[in-house]
C-alpha positions in Angstrom: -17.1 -11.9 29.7 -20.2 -9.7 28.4 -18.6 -9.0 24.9 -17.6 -13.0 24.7 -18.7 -14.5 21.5 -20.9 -16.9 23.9 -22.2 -14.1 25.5 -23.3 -11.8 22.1 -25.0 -14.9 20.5 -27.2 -15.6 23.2 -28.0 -12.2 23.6 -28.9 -11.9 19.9 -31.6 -14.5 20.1 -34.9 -14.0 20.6 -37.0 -15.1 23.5 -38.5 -18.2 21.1 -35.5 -19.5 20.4 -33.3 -18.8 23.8 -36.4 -21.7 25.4 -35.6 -23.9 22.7 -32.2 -23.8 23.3 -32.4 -24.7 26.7 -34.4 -27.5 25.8 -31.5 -28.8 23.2 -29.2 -28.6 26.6 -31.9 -30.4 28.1 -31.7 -33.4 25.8 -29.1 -36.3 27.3 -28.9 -37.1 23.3 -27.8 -33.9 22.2 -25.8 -32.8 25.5 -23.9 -35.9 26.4 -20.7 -36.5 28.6 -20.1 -35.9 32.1 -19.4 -32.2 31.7 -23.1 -32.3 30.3 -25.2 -30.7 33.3 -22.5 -27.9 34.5 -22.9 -27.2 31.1 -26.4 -26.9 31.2 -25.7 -24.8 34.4 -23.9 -22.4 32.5 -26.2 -21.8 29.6 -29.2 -21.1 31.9 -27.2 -19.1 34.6 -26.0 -17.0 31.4 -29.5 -16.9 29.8 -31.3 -15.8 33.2 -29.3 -12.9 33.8 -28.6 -11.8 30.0 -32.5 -11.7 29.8 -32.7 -9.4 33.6 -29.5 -7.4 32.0 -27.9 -7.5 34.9 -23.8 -7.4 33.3 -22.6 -7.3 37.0 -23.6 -11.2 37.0 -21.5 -11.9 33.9 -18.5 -11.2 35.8 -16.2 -14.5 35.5 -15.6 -14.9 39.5 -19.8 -14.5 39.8 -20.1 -17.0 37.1 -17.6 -19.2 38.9 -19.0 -18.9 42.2 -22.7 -20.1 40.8 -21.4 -22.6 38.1 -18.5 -24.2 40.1 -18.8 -23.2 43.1 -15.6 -21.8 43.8 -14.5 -18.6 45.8 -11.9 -17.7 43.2 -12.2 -17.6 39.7 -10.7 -20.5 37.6 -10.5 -18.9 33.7 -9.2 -21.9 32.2 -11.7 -23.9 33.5 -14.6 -21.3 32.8 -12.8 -20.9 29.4 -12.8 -24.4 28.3 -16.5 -25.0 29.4 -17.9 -21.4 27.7 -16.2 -23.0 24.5 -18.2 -26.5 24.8 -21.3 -24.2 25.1 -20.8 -22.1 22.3 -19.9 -25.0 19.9 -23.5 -26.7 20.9 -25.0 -23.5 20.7 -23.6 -23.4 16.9 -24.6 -26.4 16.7 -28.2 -26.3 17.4 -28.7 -22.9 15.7 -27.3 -24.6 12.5 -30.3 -28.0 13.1 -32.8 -25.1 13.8 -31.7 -23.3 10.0 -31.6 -27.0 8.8 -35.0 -28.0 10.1 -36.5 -24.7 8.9 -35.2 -25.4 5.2 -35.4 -29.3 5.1 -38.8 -30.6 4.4 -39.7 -34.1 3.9 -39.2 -34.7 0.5 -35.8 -33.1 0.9 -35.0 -35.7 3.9 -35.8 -38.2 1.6 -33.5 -37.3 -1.2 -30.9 -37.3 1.9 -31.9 -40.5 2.6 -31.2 -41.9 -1.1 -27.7 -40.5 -0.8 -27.1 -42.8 2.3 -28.6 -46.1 0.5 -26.4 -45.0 -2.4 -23.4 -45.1 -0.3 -24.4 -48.3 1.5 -24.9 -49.7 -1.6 -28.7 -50.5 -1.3 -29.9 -49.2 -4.3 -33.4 -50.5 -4.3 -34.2 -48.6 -1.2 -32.8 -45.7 -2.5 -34.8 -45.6 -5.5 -37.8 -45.8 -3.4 -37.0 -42.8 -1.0 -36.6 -41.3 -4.6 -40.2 -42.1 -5.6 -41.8 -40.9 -2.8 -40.1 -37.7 -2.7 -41.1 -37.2 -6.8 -44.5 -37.7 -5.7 -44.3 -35.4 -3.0 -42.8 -32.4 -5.6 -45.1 -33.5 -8.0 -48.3 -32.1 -5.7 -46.4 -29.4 -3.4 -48.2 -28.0 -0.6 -46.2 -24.5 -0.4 -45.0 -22.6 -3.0 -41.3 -21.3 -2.5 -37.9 -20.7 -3.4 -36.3 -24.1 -1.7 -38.8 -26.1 -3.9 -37.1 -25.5 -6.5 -34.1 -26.3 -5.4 -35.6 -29.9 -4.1 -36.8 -30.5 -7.4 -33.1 -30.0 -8.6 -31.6 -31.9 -5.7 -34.2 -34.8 -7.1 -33.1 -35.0 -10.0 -29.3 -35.0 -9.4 -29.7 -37.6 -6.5 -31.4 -39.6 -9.9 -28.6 -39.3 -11.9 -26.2 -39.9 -9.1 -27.7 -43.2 -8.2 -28.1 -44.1 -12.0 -24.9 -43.3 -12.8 -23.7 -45.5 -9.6 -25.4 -48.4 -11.5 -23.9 -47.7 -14.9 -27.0 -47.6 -16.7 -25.1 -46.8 -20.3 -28.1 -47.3 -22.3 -30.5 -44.7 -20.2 -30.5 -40.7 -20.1 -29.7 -41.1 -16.7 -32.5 -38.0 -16.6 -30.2 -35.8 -17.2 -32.9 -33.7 -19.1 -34.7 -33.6 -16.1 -31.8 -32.7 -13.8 -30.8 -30.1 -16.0 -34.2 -28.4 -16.3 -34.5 -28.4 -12.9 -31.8 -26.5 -12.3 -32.7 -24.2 -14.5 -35.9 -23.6 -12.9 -34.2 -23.4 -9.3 -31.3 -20.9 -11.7 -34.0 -18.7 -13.3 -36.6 -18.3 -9.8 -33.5 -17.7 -7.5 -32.6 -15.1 -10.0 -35.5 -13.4 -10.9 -35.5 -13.1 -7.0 -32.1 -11.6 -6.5 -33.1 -9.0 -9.3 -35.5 -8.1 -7.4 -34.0 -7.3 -4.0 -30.9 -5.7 -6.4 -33.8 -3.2 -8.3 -35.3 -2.5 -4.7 -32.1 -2.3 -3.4 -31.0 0.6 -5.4 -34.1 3.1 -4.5 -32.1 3.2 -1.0 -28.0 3.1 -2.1 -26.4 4.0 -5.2 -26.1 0.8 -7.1 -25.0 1.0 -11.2 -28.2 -1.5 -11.9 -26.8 -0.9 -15.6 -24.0 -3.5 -15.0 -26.3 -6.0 -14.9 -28.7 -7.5 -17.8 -31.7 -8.4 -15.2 -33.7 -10.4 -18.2 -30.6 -11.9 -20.0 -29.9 -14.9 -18.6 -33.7 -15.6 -18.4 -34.9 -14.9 -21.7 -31.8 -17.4 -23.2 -33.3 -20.2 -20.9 -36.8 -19.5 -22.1 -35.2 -19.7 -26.3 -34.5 -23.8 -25.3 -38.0 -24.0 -25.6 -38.6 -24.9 -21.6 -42.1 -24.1 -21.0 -42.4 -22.4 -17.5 -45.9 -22.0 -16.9 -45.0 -22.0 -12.8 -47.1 -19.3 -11.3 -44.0 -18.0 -8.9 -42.1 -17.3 -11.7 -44.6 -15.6 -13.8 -44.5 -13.2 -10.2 -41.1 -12.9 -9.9 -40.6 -11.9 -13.8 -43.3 -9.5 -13.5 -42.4 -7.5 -10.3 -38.9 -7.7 -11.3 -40.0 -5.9 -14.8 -41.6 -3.4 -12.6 -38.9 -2.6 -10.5 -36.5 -1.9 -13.4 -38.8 0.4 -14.5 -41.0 1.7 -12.0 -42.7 4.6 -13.4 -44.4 3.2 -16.4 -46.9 0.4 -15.1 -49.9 1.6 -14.3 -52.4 1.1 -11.1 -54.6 -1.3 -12.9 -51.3 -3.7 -13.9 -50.6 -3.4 -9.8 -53.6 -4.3 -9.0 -53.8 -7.5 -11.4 -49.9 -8.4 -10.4 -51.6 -8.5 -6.4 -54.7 -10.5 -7.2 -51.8 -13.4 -8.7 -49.8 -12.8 -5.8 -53.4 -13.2 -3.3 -54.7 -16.1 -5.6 -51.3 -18.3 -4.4 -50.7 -16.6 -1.3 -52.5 -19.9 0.5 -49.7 -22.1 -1.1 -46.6 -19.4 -0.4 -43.9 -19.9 2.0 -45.1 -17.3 4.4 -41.2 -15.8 4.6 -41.8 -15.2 0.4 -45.1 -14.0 0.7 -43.8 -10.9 2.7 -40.9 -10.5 0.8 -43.5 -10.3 -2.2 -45.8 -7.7 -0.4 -42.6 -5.2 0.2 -41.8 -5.2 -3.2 -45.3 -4.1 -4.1 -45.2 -1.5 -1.0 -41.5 -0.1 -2.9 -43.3 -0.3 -5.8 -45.9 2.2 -4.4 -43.9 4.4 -2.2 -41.5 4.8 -5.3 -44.8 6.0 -7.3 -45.7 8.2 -4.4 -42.4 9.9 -3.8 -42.7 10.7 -7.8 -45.9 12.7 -6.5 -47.9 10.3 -8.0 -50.9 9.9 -4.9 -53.4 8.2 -6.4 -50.6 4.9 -5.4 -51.0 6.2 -1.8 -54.4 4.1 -1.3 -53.0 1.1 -2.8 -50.1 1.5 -1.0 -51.9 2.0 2.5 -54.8 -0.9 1.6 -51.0 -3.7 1.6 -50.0 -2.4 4.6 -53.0 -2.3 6.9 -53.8 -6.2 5.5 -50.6 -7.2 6.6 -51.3 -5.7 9.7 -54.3 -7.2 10.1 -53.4 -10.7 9.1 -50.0 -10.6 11.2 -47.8 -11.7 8.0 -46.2 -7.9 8.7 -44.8 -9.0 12.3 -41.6 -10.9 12.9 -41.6 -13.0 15.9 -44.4 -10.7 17.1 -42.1 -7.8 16.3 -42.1 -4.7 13.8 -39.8 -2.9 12.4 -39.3 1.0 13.3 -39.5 1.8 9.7 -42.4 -0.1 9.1 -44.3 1.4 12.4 -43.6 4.8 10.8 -44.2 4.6 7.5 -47.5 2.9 8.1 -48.5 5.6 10.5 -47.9 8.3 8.0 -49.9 6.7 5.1 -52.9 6.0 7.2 -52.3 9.7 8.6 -52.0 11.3 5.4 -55.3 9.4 4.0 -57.3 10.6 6.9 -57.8 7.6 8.3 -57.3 8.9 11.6 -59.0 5.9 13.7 -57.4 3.3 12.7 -53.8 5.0 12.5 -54.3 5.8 16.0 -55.3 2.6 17.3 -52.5 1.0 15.5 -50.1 3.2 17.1 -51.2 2.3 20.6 -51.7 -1.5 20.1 -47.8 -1.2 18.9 -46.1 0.8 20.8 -44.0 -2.3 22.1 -43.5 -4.1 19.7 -41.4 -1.9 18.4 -37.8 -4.3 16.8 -34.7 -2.4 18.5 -37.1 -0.5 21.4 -38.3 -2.6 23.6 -36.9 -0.7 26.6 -37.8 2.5 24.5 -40.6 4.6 23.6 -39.5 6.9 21.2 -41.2 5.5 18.3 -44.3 5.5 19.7 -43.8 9.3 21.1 -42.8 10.4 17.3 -45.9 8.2 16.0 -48.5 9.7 18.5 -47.2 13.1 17.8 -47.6 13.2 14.3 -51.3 11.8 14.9 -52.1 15.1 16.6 -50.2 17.3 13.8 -52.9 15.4 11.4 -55.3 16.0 14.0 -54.6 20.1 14.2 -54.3 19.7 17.5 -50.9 21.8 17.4 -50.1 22.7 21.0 -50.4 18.5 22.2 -48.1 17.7 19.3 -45.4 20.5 20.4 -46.2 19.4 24.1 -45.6 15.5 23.1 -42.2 16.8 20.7 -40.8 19.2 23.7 -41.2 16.6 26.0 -40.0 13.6 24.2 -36.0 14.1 25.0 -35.2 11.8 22.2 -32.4 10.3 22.6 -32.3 7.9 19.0 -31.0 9.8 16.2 -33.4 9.0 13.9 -36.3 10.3 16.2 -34.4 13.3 17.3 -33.8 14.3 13.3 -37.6 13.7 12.7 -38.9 15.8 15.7 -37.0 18.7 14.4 -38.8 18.4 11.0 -42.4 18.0 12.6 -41.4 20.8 14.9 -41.0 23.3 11.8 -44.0 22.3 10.9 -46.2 22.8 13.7 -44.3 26.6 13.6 -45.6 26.8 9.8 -49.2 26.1 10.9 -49.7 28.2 14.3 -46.4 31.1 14.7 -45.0 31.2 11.0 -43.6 34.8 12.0 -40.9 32.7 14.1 -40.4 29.8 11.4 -37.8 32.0 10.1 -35.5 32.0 13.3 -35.8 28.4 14.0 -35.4 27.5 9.9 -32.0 29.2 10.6 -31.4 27.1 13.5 -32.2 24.0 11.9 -29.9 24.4 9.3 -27.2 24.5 11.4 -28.1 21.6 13.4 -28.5 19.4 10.0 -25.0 21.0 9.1 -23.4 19.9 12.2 -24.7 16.4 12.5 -21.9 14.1 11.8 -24.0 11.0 12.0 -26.4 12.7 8.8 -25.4 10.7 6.2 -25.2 13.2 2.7 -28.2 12.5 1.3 -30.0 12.5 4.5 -28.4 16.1 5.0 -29.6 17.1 1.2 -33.6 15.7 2.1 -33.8 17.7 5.3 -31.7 21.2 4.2 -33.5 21.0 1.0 -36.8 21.5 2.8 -35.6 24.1 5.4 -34.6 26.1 1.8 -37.9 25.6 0.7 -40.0 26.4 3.8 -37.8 29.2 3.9 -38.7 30.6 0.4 -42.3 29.9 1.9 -42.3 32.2 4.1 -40.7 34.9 2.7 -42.7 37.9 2.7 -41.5 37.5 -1.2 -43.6 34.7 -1.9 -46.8 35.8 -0.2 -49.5 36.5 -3.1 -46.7 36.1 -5.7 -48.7 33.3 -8.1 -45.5 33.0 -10.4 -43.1 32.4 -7.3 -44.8 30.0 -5.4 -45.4 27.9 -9.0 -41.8 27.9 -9.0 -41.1 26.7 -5.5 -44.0 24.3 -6.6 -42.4 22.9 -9.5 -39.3 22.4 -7.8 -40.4 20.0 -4.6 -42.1 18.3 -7.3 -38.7 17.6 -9.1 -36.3 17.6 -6.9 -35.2 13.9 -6.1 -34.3 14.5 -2.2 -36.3 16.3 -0.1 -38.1 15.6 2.7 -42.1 15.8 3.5 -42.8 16.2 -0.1 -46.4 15.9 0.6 -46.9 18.2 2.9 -45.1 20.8 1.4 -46.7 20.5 -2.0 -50.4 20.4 0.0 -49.1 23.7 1.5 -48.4 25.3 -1.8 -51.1 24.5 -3.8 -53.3 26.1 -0.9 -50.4 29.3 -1.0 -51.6 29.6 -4.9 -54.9 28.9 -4.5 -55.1 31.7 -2.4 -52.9 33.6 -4.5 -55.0 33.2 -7.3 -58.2 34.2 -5.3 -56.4 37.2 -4.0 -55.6 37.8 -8.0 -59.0 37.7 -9.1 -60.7 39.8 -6.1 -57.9 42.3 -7.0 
């Protein structure tokens, strides 16, 4: 019963949502018929003990013996009732998605449709008017409006066409640029998550013409003047290519995005913000660091004003990648604090603290306080893979900075772990062997002093498309040939 399809969708849900389910059940509209409160029964008994985690109280005669009341377990009986629950539970997530998506001018074009159909025409002209004036002055600023605007003008033509009105447009003009508005702002949109899409998987971006269906929409002479859009085309041109705007366009494409953000649906406004953040970490992976501040200035406002949590959760990525911008700009206070106020809200460990034992011993690698980090690293018994990978990279470094005589050895061993690691993905293997190769040629009594060498190492983290802790290792040569250079002249 624990890996029933009843049983994984409740457990999917978050806390939120699991209470208003059990209000839904608690509804004599919604749950209705005698079976309706051993069905409630069911769903809390179920919720109750998938929230304590307690599988031993998912068994079916346990279930029986609390639901039904009997000393031996009836399946088909059990069965039968687990599939009323699940298809109410479908049910109500599916009005929850509706709600979320369906405002009131939407309801009202709705509502036209039924007149239409009941043949009461005037009414549904009316519901039509009021949602047009409703479009006309929007509140929020998002994808779904629009697709009301379209949905408007196609319930118009509908319930013109219904009266045979031979000698009007119908608005057809109107129905049709609306839907190329809704065509053209879904699009732009979709390009975008394609463009940022391919920075993480190999995606042929080539086989598709981002601007072409756009730019033949704009040569009908539509005037879109809509702020979104104007976003939307601008990020997307960005992404496509990413090395040639400059910090000043980044920081005029953030002051649109901030002069609307008061009008965007909140679930756009963050999806805008990431793009900007992959604009910037592309920048900075190109070991361009002057897009590090910009970078770190999105993230900590986000944090700051919430929008970067999801039901009070944030992501594991996010929680690191944060950590090491604010590290790496010295902003050493902050970073830490917003490690500890974190460390469980963590999405994916909230029985787990590995994130925040990484995070915290990184801070003290920043901090040069060496032996704590090692301490927090050799203590940590991290049992995530992604962690465990991670630790072994900060634990060459701390070697680097206080042993380097033994870096050697453990460089050695590292390779073979990152060799061995089936779950590695290849270009995950490439990033972390590709810096052991280059540590390695660090610390080669070879390189020592040699100016000529350690350029050349220099040149090629710089280059190099996958390698991990870039900027560190590049911080660590210049200093090598700074020295080197000193060395030189004394000489």
């Amino acid at each position: 019963m624990d890996d029933s399809v009843l049983v994984v969708t409740l457990r999917a849900l978050l806390p939120a949502h699991k209470q208003k389910l059990l209000d839904f059940f608690s509804s004599k509209f919604l749950n209705r018929g005698k079976n309706a409160p051993v069905r409630e029964k069911l769903l809390r008994y179920l919720v109750e003990h998938i929230a304590k985690g307690k599988n031993s109280l998912l068994e079916k005669l346990t279930v029986c013996q609390a639901v039904f009341g009997l000393s031996e377990p009836d399946t088909a009986k059990l069965d039968s009732l687990m599939n009323e629950v699940l298809e109410l539970v479908r049910k109500m997530i599916a009005w929850q998605k509706f709600e979320k998506e369906t405002g009131t001018a939407r309801e009202l074009v709705y509502l036209a449709g039924y007149y239409q159909e009941n043949d009461l025409v005037e009414k549904g002209f009316s519901a039509l008017h009021r949602a047009q004036k409703l479009l006309h002055n929007p509140g929020e600023l998002s994808l779904n409006q629009y697709y009301d605007h379209y949905l408007l003008w196609k319930a118009t033509v509908s319930l013109k066409s219904y009266l045979h009105l031979r000698r009007d447009d119908l608005d057809l003009p109107h129905a049709i640029r609306a839907f190329d508005t809704y065509y053209i702002a879904e699009r732009l949109y979709l390009c975008c998550l394609l463009l940022s899409q391919s920075r993480l998987v190999k995606i042929d971006t080539s086989l598709y013409n981002i601007f072409r269906d756009y730019q033949t929409i704009l040569h009908l002479n539509y005037s879109f003047e809509d702020p979104l859009i104007g976003i939307l085309e601008q990020i997307a041109s960005f992404l496509s290519a990413p090395t040639l705007f400059t910090r000043e366009e980044l920081s005029a494409l953030r002051l649109k995005i901030r002069a609307v953000s008061f009008r965007l649906d909140p679930g756009l406004l963050t999806a805008l913000e990431m793009f900007i953040c992959n604009l910037c970490i592309a920048r900075v992976n190109a070991n361009e660091w002057d897009f590090l501040p910009d970078l770190f200035e999105l993230q900590k406002e986000r944090v700051e004003s919430g929008r970067i949590y999801t039901d009070g959760m944030l992501s594991p990525s996010e929680y690191q990648s944060i950590t090491v911008a604010g590290l790496r700009l010295g902003e050493m206070d902050w970073t830490l604090q917003f490690i500890e106020e974190n460390k469980l809200r963590i999405l994916g460990y909230e029985q787990s603290l590995e994130p925040y034992k990484y995070n915290i011993a990184n801070y003290l690698f920043y901090n040069k306080d060496y032996e704590k980090c090692l301490d927090h690293l050799q203590e940590g018994h991290y049992e995530d893979h992604h962690y465990k990978v991670w630790a072994r990279i900060l634990e060459l470094k701390v070697y680097y900075e206080t042993i380097p005589e033994i870096v050697a050895s453990k460089l050695s061993a590292a390779k073979m772990f990152f060799h061995r690691d089936e779950l590695l993905p290849d270009e995950k293997k490439t990033l972390f062997n590709t810096f052991v190769d280059v540590l390695k040629q660090m610390v080669s009594s070879n390189t020592l002093g040699n100016e000529k060498r350690i350029k050349r190492i220099l040149q090629k983290v710089k280059t190099t498309p996958y390698i991990a802790e870039r900027y560190w290792l590049t911080e660590k040569l210049e200093e090598m040939l700074k020295k080197a250079r000193k060395t030189h002249r004394a000489a």
